[in-house]
N, C-alpha and C positions, 0 to 999 in steps of 0.2 A: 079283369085279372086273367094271365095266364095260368091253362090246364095244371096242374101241378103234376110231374111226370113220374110215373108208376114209381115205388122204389124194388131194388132190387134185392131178391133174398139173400141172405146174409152166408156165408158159405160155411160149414163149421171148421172150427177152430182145430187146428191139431194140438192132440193133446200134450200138455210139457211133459218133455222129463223130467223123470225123480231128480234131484240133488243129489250129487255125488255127497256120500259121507266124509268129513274133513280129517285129514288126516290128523292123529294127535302129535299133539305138538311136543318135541322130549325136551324134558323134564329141564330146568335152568340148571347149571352146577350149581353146588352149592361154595360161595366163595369163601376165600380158604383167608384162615382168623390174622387179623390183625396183630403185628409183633406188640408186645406190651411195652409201654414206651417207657425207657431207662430212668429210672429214679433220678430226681436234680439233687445234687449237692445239697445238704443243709447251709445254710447260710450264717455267716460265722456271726453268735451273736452281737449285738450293738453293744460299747463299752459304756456302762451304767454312768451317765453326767454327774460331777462332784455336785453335793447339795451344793446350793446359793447362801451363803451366808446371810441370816437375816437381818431386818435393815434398820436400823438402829429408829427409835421412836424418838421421833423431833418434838424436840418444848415448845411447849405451845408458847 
């Protein structure tokens, strides 16, 4: 097998920088109310069906 070649020391690391702090975000509007939607027409009642005349009883 070949020598296995020295490794090399590792160089350090520069350090991160901090994270900027995020700016806050402004605030949503708040959206503006829904018109109330116009009342429908009542709906003109249904004209009550004449009774059915009832049906005469067949002789047996």
């Amino acid at each position: 097998m070949a020598p296995v070649a020295p490794v090399l020391p590792v160089e350090p690391v520069e350090p991160v920088a901090p994270v900027e702090p995020v700016e806050p975000v402004a605030p949503v509007r708040p959206v503006a109310p829904v018109a109330p939607v116009e009342p429908v027409e009542p709906v003109a009642p249904v004209r009550p069906v004449a009774p059915v005349a009832p049906v005469e009883p067949v002789e047996p």
